[in-house]
DOLUMDO-658983 format. One record per residue (C-alpha): residue number from 1; residue in one letter; x, y, z. Coordinates in nm, 2 decimals, decimal comma. Layout:
<rs>
R;NUM;a;X;Y;Z
...
</rs>
This chain:
<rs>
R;1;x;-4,67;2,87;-3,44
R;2;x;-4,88;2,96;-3,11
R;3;x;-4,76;2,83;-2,81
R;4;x;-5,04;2,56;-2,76
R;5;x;-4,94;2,37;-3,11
R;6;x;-4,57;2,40;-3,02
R;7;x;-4,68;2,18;-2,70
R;8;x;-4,91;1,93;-2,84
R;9;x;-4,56;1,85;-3,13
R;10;x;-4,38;1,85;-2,79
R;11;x;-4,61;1,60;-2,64
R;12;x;-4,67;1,39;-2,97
R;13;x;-4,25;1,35;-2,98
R;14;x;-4,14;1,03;-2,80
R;15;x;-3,89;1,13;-2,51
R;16;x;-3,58;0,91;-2,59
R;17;x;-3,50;0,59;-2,40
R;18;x;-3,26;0,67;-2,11
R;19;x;-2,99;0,43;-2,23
R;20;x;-2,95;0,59;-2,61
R;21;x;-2,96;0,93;-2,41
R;22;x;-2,65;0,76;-2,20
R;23;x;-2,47;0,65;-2,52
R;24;x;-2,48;0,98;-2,65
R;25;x;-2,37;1,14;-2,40
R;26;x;-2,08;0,86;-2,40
R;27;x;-1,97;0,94;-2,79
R;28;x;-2,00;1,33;-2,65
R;29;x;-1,74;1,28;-2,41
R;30;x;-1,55;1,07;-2,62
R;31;x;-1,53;1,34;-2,92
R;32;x;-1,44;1,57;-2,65
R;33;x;-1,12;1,37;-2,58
R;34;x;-0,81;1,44;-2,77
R;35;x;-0,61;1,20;-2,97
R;36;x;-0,45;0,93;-2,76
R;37;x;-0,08;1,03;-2,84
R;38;x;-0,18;1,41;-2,76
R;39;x;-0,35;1,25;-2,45
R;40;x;-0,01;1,08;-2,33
R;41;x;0,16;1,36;-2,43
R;42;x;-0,07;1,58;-2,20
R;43;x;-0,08;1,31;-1,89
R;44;x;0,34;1,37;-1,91
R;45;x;0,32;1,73;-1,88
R;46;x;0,04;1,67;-1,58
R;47;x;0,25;1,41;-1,39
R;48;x;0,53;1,67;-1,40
R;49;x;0,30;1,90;-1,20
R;50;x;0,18;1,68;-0,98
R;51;x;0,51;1,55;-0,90
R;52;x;0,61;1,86;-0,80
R;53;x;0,31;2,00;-0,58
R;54;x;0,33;1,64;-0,38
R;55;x;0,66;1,61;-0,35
R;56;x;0,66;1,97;-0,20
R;57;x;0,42;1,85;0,07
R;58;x;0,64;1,54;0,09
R;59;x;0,34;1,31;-0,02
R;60;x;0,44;0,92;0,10
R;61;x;0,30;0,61;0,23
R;62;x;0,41;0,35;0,47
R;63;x;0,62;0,07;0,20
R;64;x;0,45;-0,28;0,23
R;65;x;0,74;-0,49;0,10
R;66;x;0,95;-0,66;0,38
R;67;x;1,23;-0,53;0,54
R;68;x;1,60;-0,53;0,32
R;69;x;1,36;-0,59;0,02
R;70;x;1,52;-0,45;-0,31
R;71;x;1,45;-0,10;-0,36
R;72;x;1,29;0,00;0,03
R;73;x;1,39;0,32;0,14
R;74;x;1,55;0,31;0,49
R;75;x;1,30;0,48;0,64
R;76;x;1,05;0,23;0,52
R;77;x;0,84;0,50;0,32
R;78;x;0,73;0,59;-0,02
R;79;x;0,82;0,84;-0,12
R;80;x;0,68;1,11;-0,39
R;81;x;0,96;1,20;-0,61
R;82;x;0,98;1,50;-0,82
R;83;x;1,13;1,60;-1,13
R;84;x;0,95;1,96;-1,16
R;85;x;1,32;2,08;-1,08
R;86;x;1,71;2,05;-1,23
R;87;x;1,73;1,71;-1,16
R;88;x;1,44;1,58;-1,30
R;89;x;1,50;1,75;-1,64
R;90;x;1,86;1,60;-1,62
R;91;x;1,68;1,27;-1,59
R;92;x;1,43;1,33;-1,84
R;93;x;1,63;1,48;-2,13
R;94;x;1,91;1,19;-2,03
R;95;x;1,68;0,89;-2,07
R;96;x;1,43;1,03;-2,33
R;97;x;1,56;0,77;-2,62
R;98;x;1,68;0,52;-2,35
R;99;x;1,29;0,52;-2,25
R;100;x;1,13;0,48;-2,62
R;101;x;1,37;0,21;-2,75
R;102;x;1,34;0,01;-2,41
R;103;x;0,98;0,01;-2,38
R;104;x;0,90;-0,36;-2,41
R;105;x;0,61;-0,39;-2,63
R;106;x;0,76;-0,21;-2,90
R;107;x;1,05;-0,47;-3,03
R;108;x;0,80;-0,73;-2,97
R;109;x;0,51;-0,67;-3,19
R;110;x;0,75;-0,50;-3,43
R;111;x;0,89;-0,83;-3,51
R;112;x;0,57;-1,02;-3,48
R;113;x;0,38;-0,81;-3,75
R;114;x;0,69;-0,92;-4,01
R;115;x;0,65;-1,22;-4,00
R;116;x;0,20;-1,18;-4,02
R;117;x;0,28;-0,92;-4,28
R;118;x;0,42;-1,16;-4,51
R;119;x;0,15;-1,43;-4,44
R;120;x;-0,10;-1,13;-4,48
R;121;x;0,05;-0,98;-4,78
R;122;x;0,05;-1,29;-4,96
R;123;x;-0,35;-1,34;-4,94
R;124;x;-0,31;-1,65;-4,71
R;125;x;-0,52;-1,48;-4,44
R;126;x;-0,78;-1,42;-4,64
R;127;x;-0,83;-1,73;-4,84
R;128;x;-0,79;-1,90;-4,52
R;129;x;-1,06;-1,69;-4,36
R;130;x;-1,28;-1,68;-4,71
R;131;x;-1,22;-2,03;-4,72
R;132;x;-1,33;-2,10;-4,38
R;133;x;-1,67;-1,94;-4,36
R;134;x;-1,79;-2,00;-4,70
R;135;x;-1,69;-2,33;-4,66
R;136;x;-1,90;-2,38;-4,36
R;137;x;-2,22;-2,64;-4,33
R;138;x;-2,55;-2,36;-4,34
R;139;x;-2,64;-2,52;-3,96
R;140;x;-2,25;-2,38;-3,87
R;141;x;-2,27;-2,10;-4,05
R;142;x;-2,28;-1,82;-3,77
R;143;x;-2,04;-2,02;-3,50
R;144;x;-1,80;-2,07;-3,78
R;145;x;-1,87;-1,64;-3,88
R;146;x;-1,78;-1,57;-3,52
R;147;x;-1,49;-1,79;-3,47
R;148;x;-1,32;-1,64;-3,82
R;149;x;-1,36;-1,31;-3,65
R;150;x;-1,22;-1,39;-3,35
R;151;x;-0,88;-1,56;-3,53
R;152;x;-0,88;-1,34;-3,74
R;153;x;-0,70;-1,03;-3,50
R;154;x;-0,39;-1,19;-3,50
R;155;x;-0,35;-1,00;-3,88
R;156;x;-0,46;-0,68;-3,71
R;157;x;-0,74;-0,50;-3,92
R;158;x;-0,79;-0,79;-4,21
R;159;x;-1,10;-0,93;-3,98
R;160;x;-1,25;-0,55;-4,02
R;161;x;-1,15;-0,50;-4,36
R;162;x;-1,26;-0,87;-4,57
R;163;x;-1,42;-1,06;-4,27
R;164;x;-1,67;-0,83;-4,21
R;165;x;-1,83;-0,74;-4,54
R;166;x;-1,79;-1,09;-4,63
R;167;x;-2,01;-1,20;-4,39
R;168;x;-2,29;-0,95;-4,46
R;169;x;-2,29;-1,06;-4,84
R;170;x;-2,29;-1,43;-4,75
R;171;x;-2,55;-1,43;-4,48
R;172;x;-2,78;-1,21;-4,77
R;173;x;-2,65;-1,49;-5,05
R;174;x;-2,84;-1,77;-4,77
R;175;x;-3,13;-1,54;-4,75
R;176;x;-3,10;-1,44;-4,40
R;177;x;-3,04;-1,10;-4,25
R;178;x;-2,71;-0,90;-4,41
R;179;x;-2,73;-0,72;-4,10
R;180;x;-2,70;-1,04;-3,87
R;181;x;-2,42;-1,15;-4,06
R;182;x;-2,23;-0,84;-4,03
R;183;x;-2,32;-0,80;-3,64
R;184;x;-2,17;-1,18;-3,60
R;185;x;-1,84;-1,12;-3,76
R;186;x;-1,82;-0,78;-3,60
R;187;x;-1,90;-0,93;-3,28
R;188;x;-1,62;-1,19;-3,33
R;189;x;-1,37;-0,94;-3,46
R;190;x;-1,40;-0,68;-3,20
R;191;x;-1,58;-0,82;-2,93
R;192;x;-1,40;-1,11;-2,88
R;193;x;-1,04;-0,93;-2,96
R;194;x;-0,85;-1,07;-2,68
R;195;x;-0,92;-1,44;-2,74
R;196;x;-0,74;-1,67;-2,99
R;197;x;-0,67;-1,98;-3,04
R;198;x;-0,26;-1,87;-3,14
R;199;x;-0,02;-1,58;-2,91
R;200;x;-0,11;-1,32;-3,14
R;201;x;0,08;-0,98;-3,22
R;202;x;-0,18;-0,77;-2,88
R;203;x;-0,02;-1,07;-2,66
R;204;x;0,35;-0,95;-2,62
R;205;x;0,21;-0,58;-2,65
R;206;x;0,01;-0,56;-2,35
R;207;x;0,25;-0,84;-2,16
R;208;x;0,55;-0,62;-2,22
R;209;x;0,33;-0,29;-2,03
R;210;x;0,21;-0,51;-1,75
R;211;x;0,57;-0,60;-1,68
R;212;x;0,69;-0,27;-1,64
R;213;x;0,40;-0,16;-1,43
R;214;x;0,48;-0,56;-1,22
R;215;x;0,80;-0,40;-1,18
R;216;x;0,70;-0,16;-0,96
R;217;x;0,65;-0,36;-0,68
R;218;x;0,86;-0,69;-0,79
R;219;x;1,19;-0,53;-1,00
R;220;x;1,27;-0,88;-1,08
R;221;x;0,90;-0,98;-1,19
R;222;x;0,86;-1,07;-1,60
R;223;x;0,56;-1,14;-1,76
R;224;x;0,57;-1,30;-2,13
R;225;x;0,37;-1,29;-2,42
R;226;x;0,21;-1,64;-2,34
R;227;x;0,11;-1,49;-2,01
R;228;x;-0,30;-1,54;-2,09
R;229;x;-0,23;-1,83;-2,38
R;230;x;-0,47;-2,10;-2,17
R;231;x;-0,75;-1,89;-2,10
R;232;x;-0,78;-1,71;-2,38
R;233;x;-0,76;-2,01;-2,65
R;234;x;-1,06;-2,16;-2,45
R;235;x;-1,26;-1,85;-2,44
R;236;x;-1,22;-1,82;-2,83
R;237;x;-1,47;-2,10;-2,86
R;238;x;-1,68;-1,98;-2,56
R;239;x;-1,75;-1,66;-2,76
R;240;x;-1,80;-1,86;-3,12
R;241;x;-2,07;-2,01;-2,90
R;242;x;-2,22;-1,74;-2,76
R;243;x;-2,18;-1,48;-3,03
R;244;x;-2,36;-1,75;-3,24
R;245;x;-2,63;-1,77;-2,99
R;246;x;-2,67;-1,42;-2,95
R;247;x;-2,69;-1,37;-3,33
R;248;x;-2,95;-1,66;-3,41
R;249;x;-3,20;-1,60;-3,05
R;250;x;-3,17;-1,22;-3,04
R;251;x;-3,01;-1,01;-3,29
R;252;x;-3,21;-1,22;-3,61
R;253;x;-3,52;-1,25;-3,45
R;254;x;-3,56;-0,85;-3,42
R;255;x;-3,39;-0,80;-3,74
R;256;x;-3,68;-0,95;-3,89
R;257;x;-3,70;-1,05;-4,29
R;258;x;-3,47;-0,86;-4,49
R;259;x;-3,61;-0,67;-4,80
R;260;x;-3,36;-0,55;-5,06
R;261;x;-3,54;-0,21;-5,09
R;262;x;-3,38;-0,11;-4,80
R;263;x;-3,06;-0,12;-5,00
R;264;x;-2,87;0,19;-5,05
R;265;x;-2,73;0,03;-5,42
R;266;x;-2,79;-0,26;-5,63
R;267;x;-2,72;-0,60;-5,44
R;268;x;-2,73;-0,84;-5,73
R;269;x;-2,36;-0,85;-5,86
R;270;x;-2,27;-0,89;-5,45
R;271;x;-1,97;-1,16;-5,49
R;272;x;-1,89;-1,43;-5,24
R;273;x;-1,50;-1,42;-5,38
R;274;x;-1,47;-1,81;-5,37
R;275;x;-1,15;-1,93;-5,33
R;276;x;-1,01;-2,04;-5,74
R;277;x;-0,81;-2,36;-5,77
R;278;x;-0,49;-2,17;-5,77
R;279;x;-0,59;-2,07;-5,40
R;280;x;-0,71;-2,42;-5,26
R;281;x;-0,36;-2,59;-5,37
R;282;x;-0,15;-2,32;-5,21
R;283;x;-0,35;-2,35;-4,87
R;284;x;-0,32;-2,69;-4,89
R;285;x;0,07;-2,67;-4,94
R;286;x;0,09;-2,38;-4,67
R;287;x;-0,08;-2,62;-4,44
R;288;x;0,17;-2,84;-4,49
R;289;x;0,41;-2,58;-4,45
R;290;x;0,26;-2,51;-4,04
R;291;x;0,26;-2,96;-4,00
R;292;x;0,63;-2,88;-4,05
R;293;x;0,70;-2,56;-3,84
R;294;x;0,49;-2,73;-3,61
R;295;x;0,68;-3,06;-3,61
R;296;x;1,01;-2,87;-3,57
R;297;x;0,93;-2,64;-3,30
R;298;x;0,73;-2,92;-3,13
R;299;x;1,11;-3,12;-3,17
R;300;x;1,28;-2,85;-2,96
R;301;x;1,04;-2,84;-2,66
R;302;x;0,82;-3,15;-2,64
R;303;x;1,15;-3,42;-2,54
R;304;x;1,30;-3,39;-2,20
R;305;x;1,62;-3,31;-2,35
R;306;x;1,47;-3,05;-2,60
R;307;x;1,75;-2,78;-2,68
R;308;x;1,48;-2,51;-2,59
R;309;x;1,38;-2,65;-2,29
R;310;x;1,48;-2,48;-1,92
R;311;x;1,82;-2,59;-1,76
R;312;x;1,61;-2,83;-1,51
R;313;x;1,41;-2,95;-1,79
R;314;x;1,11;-2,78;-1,77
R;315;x;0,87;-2,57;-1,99
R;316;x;0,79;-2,30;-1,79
R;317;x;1,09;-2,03;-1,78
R;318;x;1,19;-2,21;-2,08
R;319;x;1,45;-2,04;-2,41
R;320;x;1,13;-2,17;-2,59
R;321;x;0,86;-1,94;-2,40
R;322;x;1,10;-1,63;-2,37
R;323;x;1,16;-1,64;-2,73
R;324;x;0,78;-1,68;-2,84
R;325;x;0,77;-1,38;-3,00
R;326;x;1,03;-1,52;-3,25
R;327;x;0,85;-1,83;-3,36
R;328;x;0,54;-1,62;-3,42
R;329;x;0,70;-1,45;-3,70
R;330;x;0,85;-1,78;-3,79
R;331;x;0,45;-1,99;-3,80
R;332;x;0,33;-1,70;-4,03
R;333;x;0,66;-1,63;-4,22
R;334;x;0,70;-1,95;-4,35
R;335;x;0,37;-2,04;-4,46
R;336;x;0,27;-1,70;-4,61
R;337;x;0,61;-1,77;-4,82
R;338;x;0,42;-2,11;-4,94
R;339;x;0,13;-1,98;-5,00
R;340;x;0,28;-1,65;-5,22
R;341;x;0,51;-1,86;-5,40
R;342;x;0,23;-2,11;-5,53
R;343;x;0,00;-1,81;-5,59
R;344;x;0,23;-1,61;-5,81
R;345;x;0,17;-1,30;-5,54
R;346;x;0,52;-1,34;-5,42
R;347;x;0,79;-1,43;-5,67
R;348;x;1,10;-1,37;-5,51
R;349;x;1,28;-1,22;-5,19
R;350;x;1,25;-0,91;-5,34
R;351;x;0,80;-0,97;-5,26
R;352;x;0,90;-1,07;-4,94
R;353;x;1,05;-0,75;-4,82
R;354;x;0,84;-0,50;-4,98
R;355;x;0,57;-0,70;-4,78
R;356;x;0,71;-0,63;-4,45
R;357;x;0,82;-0,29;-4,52
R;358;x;0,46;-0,19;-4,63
R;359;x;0,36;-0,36;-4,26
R;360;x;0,63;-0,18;-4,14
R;361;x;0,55;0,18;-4,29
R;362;x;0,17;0,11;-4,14
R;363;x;0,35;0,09;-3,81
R;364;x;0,39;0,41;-3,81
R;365;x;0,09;0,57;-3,59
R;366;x;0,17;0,33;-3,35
R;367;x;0,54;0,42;-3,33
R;368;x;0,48;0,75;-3,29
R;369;x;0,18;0,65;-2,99
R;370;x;0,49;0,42;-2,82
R;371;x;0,69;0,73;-2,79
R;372;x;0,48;0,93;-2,53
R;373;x;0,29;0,64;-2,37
R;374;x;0,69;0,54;-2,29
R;375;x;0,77;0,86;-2,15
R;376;x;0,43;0,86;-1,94
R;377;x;0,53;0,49;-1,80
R;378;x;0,89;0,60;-1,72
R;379;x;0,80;0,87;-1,57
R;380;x;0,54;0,75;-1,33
R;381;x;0,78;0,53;-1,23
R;382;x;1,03;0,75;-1,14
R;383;x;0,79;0,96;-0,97
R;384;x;0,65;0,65;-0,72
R;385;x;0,32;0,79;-0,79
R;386;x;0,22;0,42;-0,91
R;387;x;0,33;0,30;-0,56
R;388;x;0,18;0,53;-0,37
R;389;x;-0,19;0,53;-0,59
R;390;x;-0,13;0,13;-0,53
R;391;x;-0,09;0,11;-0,17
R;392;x;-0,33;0,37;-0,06
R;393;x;-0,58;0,17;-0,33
R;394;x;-0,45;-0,19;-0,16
R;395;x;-0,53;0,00;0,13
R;396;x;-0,89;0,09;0,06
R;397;x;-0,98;-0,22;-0,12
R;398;x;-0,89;-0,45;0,25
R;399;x;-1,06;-0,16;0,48
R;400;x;-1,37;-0,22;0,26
R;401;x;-1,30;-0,55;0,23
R;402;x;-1,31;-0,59;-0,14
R;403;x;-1,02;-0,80;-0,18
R;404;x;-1,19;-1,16;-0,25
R;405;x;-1,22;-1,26;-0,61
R;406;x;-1,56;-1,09;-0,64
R;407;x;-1,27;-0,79;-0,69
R;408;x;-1,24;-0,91;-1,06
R;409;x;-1,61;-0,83;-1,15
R;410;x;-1,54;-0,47;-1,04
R;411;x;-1,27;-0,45;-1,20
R;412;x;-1,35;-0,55;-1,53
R;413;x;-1,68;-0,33;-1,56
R;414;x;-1,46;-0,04;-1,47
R;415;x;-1,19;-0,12;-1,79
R;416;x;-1,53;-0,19;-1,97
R;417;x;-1,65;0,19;-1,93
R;418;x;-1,31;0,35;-1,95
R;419;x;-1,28;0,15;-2,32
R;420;x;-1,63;0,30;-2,42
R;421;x;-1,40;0,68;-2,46
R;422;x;-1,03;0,49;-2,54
R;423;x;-1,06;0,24;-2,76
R;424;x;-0,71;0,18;-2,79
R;425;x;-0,63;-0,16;-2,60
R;426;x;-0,27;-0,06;-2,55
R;427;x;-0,36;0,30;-2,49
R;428;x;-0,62;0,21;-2,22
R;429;x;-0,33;-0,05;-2,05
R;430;x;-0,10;0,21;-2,08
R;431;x;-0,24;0,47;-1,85
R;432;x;-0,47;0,17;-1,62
R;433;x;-0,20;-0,07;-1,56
R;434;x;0,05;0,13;-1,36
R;435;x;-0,20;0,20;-1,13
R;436;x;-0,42;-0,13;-1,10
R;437;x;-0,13;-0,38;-1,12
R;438;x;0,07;-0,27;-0,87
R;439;x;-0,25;-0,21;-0,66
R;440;x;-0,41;-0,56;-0,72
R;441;x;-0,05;-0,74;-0,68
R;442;x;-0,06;-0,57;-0,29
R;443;x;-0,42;-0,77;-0,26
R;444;x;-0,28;-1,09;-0,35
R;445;x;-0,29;-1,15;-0,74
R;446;x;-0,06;-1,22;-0,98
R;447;x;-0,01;-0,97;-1,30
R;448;x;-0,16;-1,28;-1,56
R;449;x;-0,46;-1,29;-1,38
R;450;x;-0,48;-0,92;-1,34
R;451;x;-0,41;-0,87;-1,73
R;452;x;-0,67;-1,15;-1,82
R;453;x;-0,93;-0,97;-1,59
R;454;x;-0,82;-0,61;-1,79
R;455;x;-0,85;-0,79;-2,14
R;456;x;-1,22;-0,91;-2,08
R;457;x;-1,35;-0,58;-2,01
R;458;x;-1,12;-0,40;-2,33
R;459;x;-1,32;-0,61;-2,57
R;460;x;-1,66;-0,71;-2,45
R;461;x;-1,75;-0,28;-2,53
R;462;x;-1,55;-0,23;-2,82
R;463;x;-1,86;-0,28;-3,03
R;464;x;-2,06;-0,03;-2,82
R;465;x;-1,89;0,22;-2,87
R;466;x;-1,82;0,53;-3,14
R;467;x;-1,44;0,56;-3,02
R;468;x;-1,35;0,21;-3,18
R;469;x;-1,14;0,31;-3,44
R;470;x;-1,28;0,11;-3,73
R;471;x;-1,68;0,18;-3,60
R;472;x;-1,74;0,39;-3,90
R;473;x;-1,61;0,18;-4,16
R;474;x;-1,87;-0,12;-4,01
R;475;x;-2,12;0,17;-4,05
R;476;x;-2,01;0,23;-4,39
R;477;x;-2,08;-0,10;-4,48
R;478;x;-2,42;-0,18;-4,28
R;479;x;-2,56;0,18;-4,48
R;480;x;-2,53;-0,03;-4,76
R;481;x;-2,75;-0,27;-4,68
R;482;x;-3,00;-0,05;-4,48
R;483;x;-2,94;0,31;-4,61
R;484;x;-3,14;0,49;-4,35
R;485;x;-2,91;0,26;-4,05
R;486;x;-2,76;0,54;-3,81
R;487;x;-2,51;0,48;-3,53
R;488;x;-2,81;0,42;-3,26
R;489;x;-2,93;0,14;-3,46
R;490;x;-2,59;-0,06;-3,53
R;491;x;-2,53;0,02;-3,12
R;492;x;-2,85;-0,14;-3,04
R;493;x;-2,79;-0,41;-3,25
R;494;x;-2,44;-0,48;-3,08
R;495;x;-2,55;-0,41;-2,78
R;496;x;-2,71;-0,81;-2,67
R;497;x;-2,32;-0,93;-2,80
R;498;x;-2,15;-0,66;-2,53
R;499;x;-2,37;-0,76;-2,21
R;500;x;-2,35;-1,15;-2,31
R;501;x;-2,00;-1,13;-2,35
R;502;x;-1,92;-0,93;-2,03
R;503;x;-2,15;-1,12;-1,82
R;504;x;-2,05;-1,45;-1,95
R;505;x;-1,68;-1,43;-1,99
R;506;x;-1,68;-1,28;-1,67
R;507;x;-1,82;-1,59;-1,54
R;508;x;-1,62;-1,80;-1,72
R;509;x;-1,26;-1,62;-1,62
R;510;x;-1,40;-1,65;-1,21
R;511;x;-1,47;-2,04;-1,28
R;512;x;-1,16;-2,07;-1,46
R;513;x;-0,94;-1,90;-1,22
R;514;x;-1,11;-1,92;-0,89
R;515;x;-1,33;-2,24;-0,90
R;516;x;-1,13;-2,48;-1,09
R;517;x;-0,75;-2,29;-0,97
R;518;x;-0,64;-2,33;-1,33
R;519;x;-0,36;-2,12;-1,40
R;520;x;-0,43;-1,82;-1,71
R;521;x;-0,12;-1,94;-1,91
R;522;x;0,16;-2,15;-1,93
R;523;x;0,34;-2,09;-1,58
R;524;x;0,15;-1,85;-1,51
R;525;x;0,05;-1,77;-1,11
R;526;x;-0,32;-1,68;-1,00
R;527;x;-0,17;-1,54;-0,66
R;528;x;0,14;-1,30;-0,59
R;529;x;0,34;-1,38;-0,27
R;530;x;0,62;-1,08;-0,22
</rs>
């Protein structure tokens, strides 16, 4: 080919758009990572190093907690500890169990996911959610869509897996966009992850690592699983709402008309799976089964002399609030039971455990991620380096002057990017909140409000980007609709959902907390005072 052809094909090629050259350089970047386990594994080794080569040079920082406060050194310094030497191998080797079975997220949504396996193995969770959406009025359609997605994380992947393709084959059953209908459920599912209407099993998970990071500061400073509850059940129907709008002004509209050419296989036998009779009685009898669990629970807390109330009476610090991890198992456990027993999927005790054991053995990835992400929170404890990176930050942040609640927006675009290349919610926590917690409580705010802030900008990007662990499988199923769809095209189509979401929730969390001075969650503070 001579040289002048080869540049008129040059010319006559469209230079890409600047933000699909940025995504793929973000899903470059993020293939160059490692798995998140190996990266924990690799931040341990790393914080050994570093401990080492500062607390050589004596690295330290002036301690801003008040004098005879628990834990201040003497001298009133911060010291850089190290454990490149004897004694921190002693203390490593020593505690290395002690560290993994007391990490506190890892009882927590153990026990949780028994009692949503057995309401998930059963098929409650799935009729409900089929039930739901296909039982929904055509004008509600899409708000209803969204809202099942967002519900639906409190059974882990059951939104990605039925949810999702559901939606796709009833939005094409209505003669609208399959595409749209998978883009609404998907923006509900994964976009909107952090809110929900119940304390879900990603509640005492990420409450249980901004504790230990709180603890930093505060040693005596517990955050529970109900930390965010208030917030986040009204910003589940702020995103229905939005996600909706998004989907019917934006998304549709450029879809255009669908054409079932652009099918990659036959469309006609697509099944809506309609809930049989069998199905509607035992959701009607497991929703007696929640009025009950409801009524009993509501008995223990809701009198003044409730037996799970506090000592003085109260609510907040309440048996009934530490424990909520237990009735969580017990409001799905229950039910799911019901449900099984009136189904025929779950005959005997025998159903029930093999349902919990196969939750249990799917555990198993996560188990294994607990293990070094425990190590790497122990040891940057031990080290002080999440004291030190937290004062010299505090530090910063009030020499700049960037300590007003205008902090939050900052803050939450910055967990936003860092979630385009670690998808992981609690892997992401796990490595940011020993370093922004103890940092932000210095400024001023409490750990909810800091972990509400964190869980806005883990979801609003989660369907932007290629590191979300279930993105291919939503690619696997919009190919079938549109067999020429690549991963620019499903981005782009997210993409309206993302900056919506970030920009509005955003707004909504700074009204919320700073306008109105309503508190994240029962008890919870919006400001820390040492």
């Amino acid at each position: 080919m001579s040289s002048s052809a080869s540049q008129q094909q040059n010319q006559q090629q469209p230079k890409r758009p600047l933000f699909t050259r940025f995504l793929d350089s973000v899903e470059y970047l993020g293939n160059l990572l490692p798995h998140p386990i190996t990266l924990f594994a690799i931040f341990c080794v790393a914080i050994l190093v570093l401990s080492g080569i500062a607390g050589y040079f004596e690295l330290s920082v002036m301690d801003p907690r008040p004098e005879g406060a628990k834990g201040r050194a003497a001298d009133g310094m911060i010291h850089v500890v190290s454990l490149f030497n004897a004694e921190g191998l002693q203390l490593i080797v020593t505690n290395l169990v002690k560290n993994f079975v007391g990490f506190a997220p890892l009882g927590t949504v153990l026990v949780a996911m028994l009692g949503v396996a057995i309401a998930e193995h059963s098929g409650l969770l799935s009729a409900a959610m089929r039930g739901m959406v296909m039982g929904a009025s055509k004008r509600m359609v899409t708000v209803t869509v969204v809202f099942a997605g967002i519900i639906s994380n409190t059974a882990s992947e059951l939104g990605y897996v039925v949810l999702i393709p559901l939606a796709a084959m009833l939005f094409h059953s209505l003669g609208r966009h399959p595409l749209a209908g998978l883009a609404a459920a998907f923006a509900g599912v994964s976009g909107g992850y952090s809110a929900n209407l119940l304390i879900g099993t990603v509640d005492p998970l990420l409450s249980g690592i901004t504790e230990t990071a709180a603890q930093m500061i505060d040693p005596t400073y517990t955050v529970g699983p109900e930390a965010n509850w208030y917030f986040m059940f009204v910003s589940t129907f702020f995103i229905a709402i939005t996600g909706a709008f998004v989907t019917e002004k934006i998304v549709e509209p450029k879809l255009g008309k669908y054409n079932d050419e652009e099918a990659s296989e036959d469309l006609s036998n697509d099944s809506m799976g309609k809930l049989t009779d069998v199905e509607k009685k035992g959701l009607k009898l497991a929703g007696i089964a929640v009025l009950v669990v409801s009524a009993l629970l509501a008995w223990t807390i809701v009198p003044e002399d409730g037996v799970l109330r506090s000592a003085t009476g109260t609510v907040a610090g309440s048996p009934f609030l530490k424990s909520i991890v237990a009735f969580i198992f017990v409001f799905f456990a229950i039910p799911g039971f019901v449900y099984g027993k009136v189904t025929g999927s779950m005959k005997n005790d025998r159903d029930v455990i093999n349902a919990m054991a196969t939750s249990m053995s799917s555990m198993g990835m996560y188990i294994v991620l607990v293990f070094f992400a425990a190590q790497f929170v122990a040891f940057f404890k031990w080290t002080n380096f999440g004291q030190v990176i937290a004062v010299g930050g505090a530090s910063f942040l009030q020499d700049v002057g960037l300590t007003g609640p205008m902090l939050f927006f900052a803050f939450i675009l910055m967990c936003g990017f860092i979630n385009l290349m670690i998808g992981s919610a609690s892997a992401q926590w796990a490595v940011t909140a020993p370093i922004f917690v103890p940092m932000l409580m210095l400024v001023g705010y409490a750990p909810e409000t800091i972990q509400a802030a964190y869980r806005i900008g883990d979801s609003t990007t989660n369907i932007i980007t290629p590191m979300m662990s279930y993105f291919g499988l939503i690619l696997a199923v919009a190919t079938r609709y549109m067999k020429n769809l690549g991963i620019g095209t499903l981005i782009a189509t997210m993409l309206p959902y993302s900056i919506c979401f970030m920009f509005g929730w955003s707004v909504l969390f700074y009204v919320w907390v700073f306008v109105f001075g309503l508190p994240v969650g029962p008890g919870a503070a919006t400001f820390y005072t040492p």
